[in-house]
C-alpha positions in Angstrom: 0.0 0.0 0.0 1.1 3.2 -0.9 0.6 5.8 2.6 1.2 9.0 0.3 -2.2 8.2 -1.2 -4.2 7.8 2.0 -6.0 11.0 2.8 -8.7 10.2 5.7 -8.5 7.6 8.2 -11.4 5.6 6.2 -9.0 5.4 3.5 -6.8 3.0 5.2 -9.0 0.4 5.5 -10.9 0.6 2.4 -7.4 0.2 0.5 -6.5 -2.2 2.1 -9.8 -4.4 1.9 -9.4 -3.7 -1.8 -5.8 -4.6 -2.5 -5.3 -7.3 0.0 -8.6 -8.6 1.8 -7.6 -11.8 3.4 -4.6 -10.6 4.3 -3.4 -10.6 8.3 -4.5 -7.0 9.6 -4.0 -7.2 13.0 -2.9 -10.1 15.5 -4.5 -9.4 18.9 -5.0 -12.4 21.9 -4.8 -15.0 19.3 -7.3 -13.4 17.2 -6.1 -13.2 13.5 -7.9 -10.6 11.9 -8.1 -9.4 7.9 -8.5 -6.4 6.1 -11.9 -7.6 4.8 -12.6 -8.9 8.2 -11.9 -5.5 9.6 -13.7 -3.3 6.9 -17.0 -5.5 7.2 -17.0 -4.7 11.2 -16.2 -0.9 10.6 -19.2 -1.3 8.6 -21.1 -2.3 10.9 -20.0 -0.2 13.7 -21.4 3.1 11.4 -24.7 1.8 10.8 -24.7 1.2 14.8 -23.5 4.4 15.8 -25.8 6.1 12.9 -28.6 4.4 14.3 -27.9 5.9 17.8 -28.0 9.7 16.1 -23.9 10.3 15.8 -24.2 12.5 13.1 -21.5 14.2 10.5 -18.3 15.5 13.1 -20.1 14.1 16.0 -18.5 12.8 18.6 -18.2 9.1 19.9 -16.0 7.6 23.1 -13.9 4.3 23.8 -12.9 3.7 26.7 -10.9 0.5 27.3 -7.1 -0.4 27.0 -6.0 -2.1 23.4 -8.4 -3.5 21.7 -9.9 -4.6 18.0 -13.1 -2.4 19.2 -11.1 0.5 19.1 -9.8 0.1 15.0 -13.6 -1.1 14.4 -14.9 2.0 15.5 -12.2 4.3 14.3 -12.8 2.8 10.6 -16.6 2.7 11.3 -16.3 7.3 12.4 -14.1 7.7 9.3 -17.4 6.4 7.2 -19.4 8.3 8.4 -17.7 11.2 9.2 -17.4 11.1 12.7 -14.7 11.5 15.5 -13.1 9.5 17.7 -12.2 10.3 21.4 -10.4 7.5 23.0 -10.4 7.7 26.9 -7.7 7.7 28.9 -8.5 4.1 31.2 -6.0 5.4 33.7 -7.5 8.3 35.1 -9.9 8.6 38.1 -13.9 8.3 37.4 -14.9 12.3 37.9 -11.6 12.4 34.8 -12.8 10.1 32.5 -16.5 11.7 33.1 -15.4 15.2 32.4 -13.5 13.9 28.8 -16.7 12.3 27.9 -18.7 15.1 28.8 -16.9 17.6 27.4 -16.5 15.9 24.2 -20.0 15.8 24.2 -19.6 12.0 23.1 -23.1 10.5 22.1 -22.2 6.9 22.3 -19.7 5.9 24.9 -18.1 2.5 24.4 -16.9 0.7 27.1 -15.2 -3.0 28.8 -16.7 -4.6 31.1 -13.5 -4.3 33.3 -14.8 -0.7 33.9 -17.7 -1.5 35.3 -17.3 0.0 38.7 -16.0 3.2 37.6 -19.3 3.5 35.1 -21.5 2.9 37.8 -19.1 5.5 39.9 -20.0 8.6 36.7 -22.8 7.3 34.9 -25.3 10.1 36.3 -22.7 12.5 35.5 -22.9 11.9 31.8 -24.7 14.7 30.2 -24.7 14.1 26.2 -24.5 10.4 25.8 -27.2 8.4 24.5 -26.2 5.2 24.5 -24.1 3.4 26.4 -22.4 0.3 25.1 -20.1 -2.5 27.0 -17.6 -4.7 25.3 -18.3 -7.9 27.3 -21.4 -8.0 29.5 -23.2 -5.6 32.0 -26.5 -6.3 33.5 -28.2 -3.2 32.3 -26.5 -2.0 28.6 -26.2 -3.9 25.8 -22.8 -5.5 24.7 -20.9 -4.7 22.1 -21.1 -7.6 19.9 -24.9 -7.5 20.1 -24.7 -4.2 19.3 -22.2 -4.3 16.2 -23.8 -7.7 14.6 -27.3 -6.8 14.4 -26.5 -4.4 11.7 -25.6 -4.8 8.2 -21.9 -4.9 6.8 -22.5 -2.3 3.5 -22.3 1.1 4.9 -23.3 4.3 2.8 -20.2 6.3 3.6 -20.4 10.4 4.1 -18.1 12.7 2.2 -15.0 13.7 4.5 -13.3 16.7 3.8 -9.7 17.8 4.8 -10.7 20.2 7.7 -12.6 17.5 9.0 -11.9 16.2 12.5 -11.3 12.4 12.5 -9.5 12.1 15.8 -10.0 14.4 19.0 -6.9 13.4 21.3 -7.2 14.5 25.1 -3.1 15.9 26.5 -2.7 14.2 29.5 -3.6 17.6 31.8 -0.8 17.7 33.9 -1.3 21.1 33.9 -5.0 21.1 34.3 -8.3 19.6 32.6 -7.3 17.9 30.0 -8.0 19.5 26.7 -9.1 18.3 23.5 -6.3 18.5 20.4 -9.1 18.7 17.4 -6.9 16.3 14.7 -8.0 16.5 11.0 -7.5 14.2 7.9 -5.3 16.9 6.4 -3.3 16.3 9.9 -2.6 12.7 9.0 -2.2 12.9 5.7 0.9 16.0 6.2 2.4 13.1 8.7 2.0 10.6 6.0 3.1 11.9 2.9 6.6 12.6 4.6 7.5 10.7 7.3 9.9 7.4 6.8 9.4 4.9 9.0 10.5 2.3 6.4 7.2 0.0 6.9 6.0 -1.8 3.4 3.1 -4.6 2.9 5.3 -7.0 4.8 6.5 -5.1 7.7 4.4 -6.4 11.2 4.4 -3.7 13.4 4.0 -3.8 17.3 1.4 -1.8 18.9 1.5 -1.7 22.7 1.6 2.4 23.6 -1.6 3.4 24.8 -4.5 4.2 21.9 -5.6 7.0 23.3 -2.2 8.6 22.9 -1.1 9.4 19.6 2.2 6.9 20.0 -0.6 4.5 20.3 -3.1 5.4 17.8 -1.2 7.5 15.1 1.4 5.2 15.2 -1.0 2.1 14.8 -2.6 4.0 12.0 0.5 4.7 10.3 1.7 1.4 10.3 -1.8 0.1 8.7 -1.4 2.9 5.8 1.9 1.5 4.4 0.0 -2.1 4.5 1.5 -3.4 7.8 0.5 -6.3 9.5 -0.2 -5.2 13.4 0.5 -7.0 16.4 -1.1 -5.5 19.4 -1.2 -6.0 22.9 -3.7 -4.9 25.3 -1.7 -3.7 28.1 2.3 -3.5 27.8 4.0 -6.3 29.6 7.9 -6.6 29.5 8.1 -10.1 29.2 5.4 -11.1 27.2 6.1 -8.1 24.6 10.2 -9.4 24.1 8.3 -13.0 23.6 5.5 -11.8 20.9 8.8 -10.4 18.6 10.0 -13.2 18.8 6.3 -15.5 17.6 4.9 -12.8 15.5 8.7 -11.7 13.7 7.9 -8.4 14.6 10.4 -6.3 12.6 8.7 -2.6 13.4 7.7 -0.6 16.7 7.4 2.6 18.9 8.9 2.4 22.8 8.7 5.5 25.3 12.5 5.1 27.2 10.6 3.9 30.2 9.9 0.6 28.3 13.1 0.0 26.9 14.6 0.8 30.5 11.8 -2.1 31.6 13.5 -4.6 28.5 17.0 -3.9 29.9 16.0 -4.9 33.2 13.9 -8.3 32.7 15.9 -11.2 31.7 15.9 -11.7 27.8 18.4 -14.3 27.0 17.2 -17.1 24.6 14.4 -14.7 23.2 15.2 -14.3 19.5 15.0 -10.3 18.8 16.8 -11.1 15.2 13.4 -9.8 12.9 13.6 -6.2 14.3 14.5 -3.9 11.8 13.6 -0.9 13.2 12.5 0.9 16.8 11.4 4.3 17.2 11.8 6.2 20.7 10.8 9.4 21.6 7.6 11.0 24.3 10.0 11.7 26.7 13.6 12.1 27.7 16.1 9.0 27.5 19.6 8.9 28.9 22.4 8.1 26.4 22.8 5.2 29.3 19.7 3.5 28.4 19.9 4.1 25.2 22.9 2.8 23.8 22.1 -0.8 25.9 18.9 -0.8 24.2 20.6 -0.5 20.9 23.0 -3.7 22.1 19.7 -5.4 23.5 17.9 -5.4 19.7 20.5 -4.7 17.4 18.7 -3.2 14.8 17.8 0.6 13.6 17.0 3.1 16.1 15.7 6.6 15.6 14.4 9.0 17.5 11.1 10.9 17.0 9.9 14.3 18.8 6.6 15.7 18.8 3.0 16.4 20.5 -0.7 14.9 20.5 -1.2 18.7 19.0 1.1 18.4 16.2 -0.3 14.4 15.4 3.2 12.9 16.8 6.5 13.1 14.8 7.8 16.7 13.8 11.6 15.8 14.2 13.6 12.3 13.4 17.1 11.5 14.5 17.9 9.2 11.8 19.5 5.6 12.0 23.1 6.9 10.6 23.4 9.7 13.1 22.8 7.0 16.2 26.8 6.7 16.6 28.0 5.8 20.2 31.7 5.8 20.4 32.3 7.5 16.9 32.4 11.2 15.9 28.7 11.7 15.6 28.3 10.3 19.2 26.8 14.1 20.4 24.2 13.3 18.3 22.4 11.1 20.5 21.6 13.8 22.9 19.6 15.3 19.9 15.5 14.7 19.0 16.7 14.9 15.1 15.9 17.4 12.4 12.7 18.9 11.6 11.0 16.3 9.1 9.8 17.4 5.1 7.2 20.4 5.6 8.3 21.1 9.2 9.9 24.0 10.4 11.4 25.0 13.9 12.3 27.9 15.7 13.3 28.6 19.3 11.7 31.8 20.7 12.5 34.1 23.2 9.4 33.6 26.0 9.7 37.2 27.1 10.2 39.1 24.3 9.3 36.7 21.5 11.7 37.3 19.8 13.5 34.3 17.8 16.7 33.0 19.2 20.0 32.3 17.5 21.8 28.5 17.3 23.0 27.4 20.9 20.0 29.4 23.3 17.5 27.9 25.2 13.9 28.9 24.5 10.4 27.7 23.7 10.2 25.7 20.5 7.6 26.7 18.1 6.5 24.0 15.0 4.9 25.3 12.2 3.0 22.8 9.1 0.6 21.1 8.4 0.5 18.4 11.0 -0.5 21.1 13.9 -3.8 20.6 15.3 -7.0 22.5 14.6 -7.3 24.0 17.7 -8.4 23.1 20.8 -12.5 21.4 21.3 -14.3 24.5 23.0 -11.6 26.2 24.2 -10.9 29.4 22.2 -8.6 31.2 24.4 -6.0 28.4 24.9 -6.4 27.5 21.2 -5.2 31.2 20.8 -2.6 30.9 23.0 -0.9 27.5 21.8 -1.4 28.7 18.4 -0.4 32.6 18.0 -0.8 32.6 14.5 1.3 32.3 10.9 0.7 28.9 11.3 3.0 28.3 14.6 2.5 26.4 17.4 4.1 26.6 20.7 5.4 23.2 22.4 6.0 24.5 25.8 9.1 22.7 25.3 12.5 24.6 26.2 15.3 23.4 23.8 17.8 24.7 21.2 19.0 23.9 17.9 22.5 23.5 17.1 23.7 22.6 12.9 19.8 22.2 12.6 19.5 19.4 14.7 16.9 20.2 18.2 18.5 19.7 21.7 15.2 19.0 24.0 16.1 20.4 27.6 12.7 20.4 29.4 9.3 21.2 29.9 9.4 24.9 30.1 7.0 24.4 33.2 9.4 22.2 34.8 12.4 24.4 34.6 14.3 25.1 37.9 15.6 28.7 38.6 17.7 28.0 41.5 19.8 31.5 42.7 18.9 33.3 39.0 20.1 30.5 37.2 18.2 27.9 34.9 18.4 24.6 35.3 17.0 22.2 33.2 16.0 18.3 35.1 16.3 16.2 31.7 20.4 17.6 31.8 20.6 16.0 35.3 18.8 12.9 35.4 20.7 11.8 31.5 24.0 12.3 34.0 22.5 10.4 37.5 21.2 7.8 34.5 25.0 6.8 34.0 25.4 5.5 37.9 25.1 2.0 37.8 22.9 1.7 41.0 20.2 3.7 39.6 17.7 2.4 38.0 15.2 5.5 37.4 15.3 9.2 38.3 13.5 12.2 38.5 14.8 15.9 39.3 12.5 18.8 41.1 12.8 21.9 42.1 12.0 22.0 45.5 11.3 25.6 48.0 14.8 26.6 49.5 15.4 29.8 51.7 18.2 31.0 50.1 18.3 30.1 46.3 14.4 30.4 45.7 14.3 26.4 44.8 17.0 23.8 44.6 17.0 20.4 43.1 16.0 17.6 44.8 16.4 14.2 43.0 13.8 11.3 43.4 15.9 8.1 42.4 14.8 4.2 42.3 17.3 2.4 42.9 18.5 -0.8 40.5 17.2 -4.3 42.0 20.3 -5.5 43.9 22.1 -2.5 44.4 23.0 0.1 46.8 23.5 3.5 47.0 23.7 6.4 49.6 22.3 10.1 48.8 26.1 11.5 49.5 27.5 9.0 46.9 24.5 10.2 43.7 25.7 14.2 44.7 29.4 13.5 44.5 28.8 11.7 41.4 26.3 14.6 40.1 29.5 16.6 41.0 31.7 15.1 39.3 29.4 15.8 35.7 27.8 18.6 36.2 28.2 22.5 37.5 28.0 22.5 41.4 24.8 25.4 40.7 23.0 22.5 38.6 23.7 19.4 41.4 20.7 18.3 43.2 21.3 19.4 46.7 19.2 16.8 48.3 17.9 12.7 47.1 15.1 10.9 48.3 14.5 7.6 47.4 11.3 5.8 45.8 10.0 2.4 45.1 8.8 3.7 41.6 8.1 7.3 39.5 4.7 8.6 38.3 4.4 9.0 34.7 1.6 9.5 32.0 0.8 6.9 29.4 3.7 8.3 27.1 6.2 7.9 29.7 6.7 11.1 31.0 7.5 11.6 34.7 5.0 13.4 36.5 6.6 16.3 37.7 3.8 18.2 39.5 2.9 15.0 41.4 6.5 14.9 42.8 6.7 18.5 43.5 3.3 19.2 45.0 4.4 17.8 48.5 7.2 20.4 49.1 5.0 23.2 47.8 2.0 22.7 49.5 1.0 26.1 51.8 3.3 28.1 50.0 1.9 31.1 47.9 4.6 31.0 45.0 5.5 27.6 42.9 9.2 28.6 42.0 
């Protein structure tokens, strides 16, 4: 299949029906699924989501971890013009109310295995019509029931390029989560350009979260180019290094966190051989974990930076520049170059004014890939996108020979005595120690400097260290201002679905009572 040629989400799977229908679409649980298979359920899916009113750019919700009901649906919106919202199964019952509400979802779809939290928001919900569970529930219909009493042949509405086929929720860790409006022009920006070298025989793993566009976009992506998928409900260390080796995976997307997992679960005598290729990216990785990874698989790496709002990938650190131990080594420290119809610039947050090679500042990303705006939400739409076709990351970096250096979340920066210091710079140096196993640097209230680091570190299984031994090792890489003054130590670190550590949960404890944050 040719992915240059796919222009909507329904697109995907009506190619593919057409040019290779009992071909293997996705492997899930032992379920072998085809293209034909698939585009007869999507097919019925729209006839049952018409029938419940979801109209042209209305709005339907899924809430459940990896499934095929997610794809069947998905395909099923892009006939009929609808959009997905795909709820995030890890947040708290009043969360996962307020994304369905304010998506203003008509049908909500969900497992069985979230039975108590729908009984904990169901009175809350304030737009949906029908409620649907995959499995069985004593008072809603289930999902098969619901799917199979409808007709395969579905009479498919017009989708234009502005349309909305995918409303992605950030993961709020700066407040309600809002919803990044993605269109089929979106997608098809990201797939006319980006290289992922996936053809008709590539099988590509799918274990990030569907509800985050790692998950989703990446899935989606990988179906485009003709890809056989091999999915997992909910990511597993073990299991995932075993199902390369059965299903010959040769293609997939890992946050760091998961390829920090692989190095530390035992591996030998599992064949990784058919891997060809494994994107990274989401959140920081140290060049520690990173270069065993690339010993663990042996096969291509390369890195990918971007945001739910700009439908994933805007940057790519290719294969050839991932170079430990030889000249291009630095490189590894970099998210890549800004991909075909991309462009970059790092701006000034106070005077915004655009910054020259080697200063820190906000990245903005302007092309085609950046969201529509925000659902309902005007003034932050405004905000993230100031116009010319820019949007701002929120992420502090800089850009040296063209290639981006992320440093941080702007929000997470510390400013300890006047001077910036960035966490991501600290933890890629504690990363090197050999007795720890995960990290995480705040900025915590201090008399004197205004806020000091404080790191947060999990130590490996096995080992020891003391908190005097991580700062004399901190000292020993790093300016004394930038050295965490202070370690505590943790059993594990909070982080979101696309492996980022949550920051404000760690900081909130040393904050709490005090009228300034920094």
């Amino acid at each position: 299949m040719d992915i240059r040629k796919i222009t909507s989400v329904a697109d995907i799977i009506l190619t593919g029906a057409a040019e290779k229908p009992e071909a293997e679409m996705i492997v899930f649980e032992g379920q072998r699924v085809t293209w034909q298979e698939m585009k007869d359920r999507a097919g019925q899916a729209a006839n049952a989501m018409a029938s419940d009113g979801v109209g042209n750019q209305e709005r339907i919700a899924y809430l459940d971890k990896n499934g095929l009901e997610y794809f069947e649906l998905a395909f099923g919106c892009g006939f009929i013009n609808a959009v997905t919202v795909a709820v995030n199964w890890r947040l708290a019952p009043p969360e996962m109310a307020y994304i369905i509400n304010d998506s203003e979802a008509k049908v909500l779809v969900i497992h069985e295995d979230f039975s108590e939290q729908l009984a904990t928001f169901e009175s809350d919900l304030e737009h949906v019509q029908r409620i649907v569970v995959i499995g069985n529930h004593d008072t809603h219909i289930s999902y098969d029931d619901w799917r199979n009493a409808q007709s395969t042949d579905c009479e498919m509405t017009p989708a234009g390029g502005g349309d909305v086929s995918m409303q992605l929720y950030t993961s709020g860790t700066t407040g309600l989560p809002k919803g990044a409006q993605l269109t089929n022009d979106n997608f098809q920006a990201l797939f006319k350009v980006v290289k992922w070298q996936m053809t008709d025989d590539s099988r590509n793993m799918v274990v990030m979260p569907l509800f985050h566009i790692a998950g989703s976009g990446w899935a989606l992506f990988g179906m485009g180019c003709g890809a056989t998928s091999i999915m997992m409900r909910d990511f597993d260390p073990v299991p995932a290094l075993q199902l390369i080796e059965s299903e010959k995976a040769t293609h997939a997307i890992f946050v760091p966190a998961i390829l920090g997992f692989f190095l530390l679960v035992p591996s030998e005598g599992i064949d990784l051989s058919s891997m060809e290729l494994i994107a990274y990216g989401a959140s920081p990785i140290t060049q520690d974990v990173l270069v065993k990874s690339m010993e663990q698989f042996g096969c291509q790496y390369m890195q990918v930076y971007g945001l739910s709002e700009t439908t994933g990938a805007v940057t790519q650190l290719d294969p050839e520049d991932h170079d430990p131990g030889g000249p291009r080594e630095h490189l590894l420290r970099s998210a890549g170059k800004a991909i075909e119809g991309v462009e970059l610039k790092i701006v000034d947050e106070e005077t915004g004014d655009s910054l020259p090679d080697g200063e820190v500042g906000e990245v903005w990303i302007k092309g085609n890939q950046n969201m529509l705006g925000y659902w309902k939400l005007p003034e932050a739409t405004d905000e993230a996108l100031p116009g010319g076709g820019w949007f701002r990351s929120g992420d502090a970096a800089y850009i040296e020979d063209g290639y981006l250096y992320i440093h941080d979340r702007v929000k997470d920066m510390i400013i300890s005595g006047g001077e910036n210091v960035y966490p991501a710079e600290i933890e890629n140096a504690l990363m090197g120690h050999e007795a720890i196993a995960d990290v995480g640097v705040i900025g915590v209230p201090d008399d004197k400097w205004g806020e000091v680091g404080k790191a947060m570190v999990v130590v490996a299984p096995g080992s020891e260290v003391t908190e005097e031994e991580i700062i004399a090792f901190a000292r020993e890489r790093l300016a004394g201002f930038k050295c965490p003054q202070t370690v505590d130590f943790v059993e594990a670190l909070p982080r979101n679905p696309s492996g980022k550590i949550l920051k404000r949960e760690l900081r909130d404890p040393f904050w709490e009572g005090r009228e300034r944050q920094v």
